[in-house]
C-alpha positions as CSV (number, residue, x, y, z in Angstrom):
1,X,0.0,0.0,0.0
2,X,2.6,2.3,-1.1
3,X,1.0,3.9,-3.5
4,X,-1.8,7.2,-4.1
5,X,-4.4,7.7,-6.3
6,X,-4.9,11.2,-7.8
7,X,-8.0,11.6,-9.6
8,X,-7.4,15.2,-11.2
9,X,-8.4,16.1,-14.5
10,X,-5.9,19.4,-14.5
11,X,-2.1,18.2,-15.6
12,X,-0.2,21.2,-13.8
13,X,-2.0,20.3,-10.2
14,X,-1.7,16.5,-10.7
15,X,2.0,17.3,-11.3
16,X,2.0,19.8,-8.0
17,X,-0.1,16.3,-6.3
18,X,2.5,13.9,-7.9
19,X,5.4,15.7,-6.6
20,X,3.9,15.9,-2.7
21,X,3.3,12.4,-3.0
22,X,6.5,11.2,-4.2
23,X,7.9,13.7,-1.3
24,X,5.8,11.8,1.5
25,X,7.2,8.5,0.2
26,X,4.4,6.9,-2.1
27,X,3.9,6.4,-6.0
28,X,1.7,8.1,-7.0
29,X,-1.0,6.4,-9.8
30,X,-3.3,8.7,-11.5
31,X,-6.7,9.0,-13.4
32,X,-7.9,12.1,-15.2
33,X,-11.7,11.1,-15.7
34,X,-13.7,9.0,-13.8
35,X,-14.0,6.6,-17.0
36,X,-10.3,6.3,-16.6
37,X,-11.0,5.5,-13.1
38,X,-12.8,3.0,-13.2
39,X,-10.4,1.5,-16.0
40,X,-7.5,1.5,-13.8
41,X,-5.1,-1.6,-13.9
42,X,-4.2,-1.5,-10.1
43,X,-6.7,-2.8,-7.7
44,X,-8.3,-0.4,-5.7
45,X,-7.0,-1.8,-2.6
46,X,-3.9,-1.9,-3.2
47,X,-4.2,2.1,-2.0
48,X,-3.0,4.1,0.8
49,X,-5.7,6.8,-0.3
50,X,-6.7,8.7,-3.1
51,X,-6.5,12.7,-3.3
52,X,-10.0,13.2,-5.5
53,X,-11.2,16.3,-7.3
54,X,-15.0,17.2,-6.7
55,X,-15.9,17.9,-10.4
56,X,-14.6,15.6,-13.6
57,X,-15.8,16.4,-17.0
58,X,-17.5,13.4,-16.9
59,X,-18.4,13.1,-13.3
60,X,-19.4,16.7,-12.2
61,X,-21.1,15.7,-9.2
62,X,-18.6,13.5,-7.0
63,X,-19.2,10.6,-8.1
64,X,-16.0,10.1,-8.2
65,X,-15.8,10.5,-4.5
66,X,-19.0,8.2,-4.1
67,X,-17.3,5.4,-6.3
68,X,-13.7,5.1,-4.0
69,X,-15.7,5.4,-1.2
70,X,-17.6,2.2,-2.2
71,X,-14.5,0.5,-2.8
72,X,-13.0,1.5,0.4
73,X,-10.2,4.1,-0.7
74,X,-10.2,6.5,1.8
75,X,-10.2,9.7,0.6
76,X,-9.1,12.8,0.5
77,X,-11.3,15.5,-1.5
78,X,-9.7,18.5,-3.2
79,X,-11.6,21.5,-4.9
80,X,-11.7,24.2,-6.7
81,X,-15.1,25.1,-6.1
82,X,-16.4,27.5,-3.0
83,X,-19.8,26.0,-2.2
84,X,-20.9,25.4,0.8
85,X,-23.7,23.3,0.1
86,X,-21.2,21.1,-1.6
87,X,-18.9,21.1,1.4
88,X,-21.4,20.5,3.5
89,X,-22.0,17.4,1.7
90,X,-18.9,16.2,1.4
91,X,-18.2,16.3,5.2
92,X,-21.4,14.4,5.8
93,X,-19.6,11.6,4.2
94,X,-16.8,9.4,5.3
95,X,-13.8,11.1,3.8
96,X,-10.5,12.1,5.7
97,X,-10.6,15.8,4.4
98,X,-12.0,18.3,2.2
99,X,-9.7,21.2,1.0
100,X,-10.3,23.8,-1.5
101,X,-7.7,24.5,-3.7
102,X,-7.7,28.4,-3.5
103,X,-4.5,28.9,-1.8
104,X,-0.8,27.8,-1.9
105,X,-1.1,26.9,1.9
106,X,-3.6,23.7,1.0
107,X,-1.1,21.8,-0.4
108,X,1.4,22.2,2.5
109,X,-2.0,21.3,4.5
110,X,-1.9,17.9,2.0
111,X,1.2,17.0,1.9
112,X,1.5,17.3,5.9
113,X,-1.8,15.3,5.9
114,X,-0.4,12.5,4.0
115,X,2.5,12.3,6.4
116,X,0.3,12.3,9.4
117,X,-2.1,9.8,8.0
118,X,1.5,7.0,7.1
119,X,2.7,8.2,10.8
120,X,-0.8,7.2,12.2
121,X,-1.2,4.1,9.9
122,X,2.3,3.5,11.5
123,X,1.4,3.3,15.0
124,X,0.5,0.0,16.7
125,X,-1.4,0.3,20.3
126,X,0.5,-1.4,23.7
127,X,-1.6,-3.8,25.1
């Protein structure tokens, strides 16, 4: 489970999202439309988590999001769009984050999420 999904249909921030997760440690394995997601050669479970963007052009409405979750990739949810009805959505569901992409301080905020997550996948409870 060394690896993370991006699902990102914009090349320059699935770069920026490639280059954080390389930086924490993982490969990462991407798919620009959720066609392409669902086409993927690697077996969903073979994921630490996936980094998923709201909208695809041919998934708009997170189902994206509503697919991985199914499959049991945690995930985390990155946007571009301000809504709060959508946020509020999202955090009714059973995703480790929602983050909005308006600022260059969310993807410090990812990329020290993705270490915190390996550190707390990591620790082992004394019994």
């Amino acid at each position: 489970m060394n690896k993370i999904l991006i699902v990102e249909d914009s090349l320059p921030i699935i770069q920026l999202h490639s280059f954080l997760v390389k930086k924490a440690g993982f490969e990462p394995v991407t798919a620009t439309t959720f066609e392409e997601l669902k086409n993927l050669k690697v077996a969903l479970n073979e994921f630490f988590c996936a980094i998923i963007d709201y909208s695809l052009p041919d998934a708009p409405d997170g189902e994206a999001i509503h697919y991985l979750l199914e499959n049991k990739v945690p995930g985390i949810v990155m946007t571009g769009m301000l809504d709060d009805d959508i946020r509020d959505k999202m955090l009714k569901l059973p995703i480790i984050d929602y983050i909005t992409k308006e600022s260059k301080q969310a993807y410090n905020y990812l990329h020290n999420l993705i270490l915190r997550l390996q550190k707390t996948k990591e620790l082992k409870c004394l019994s």
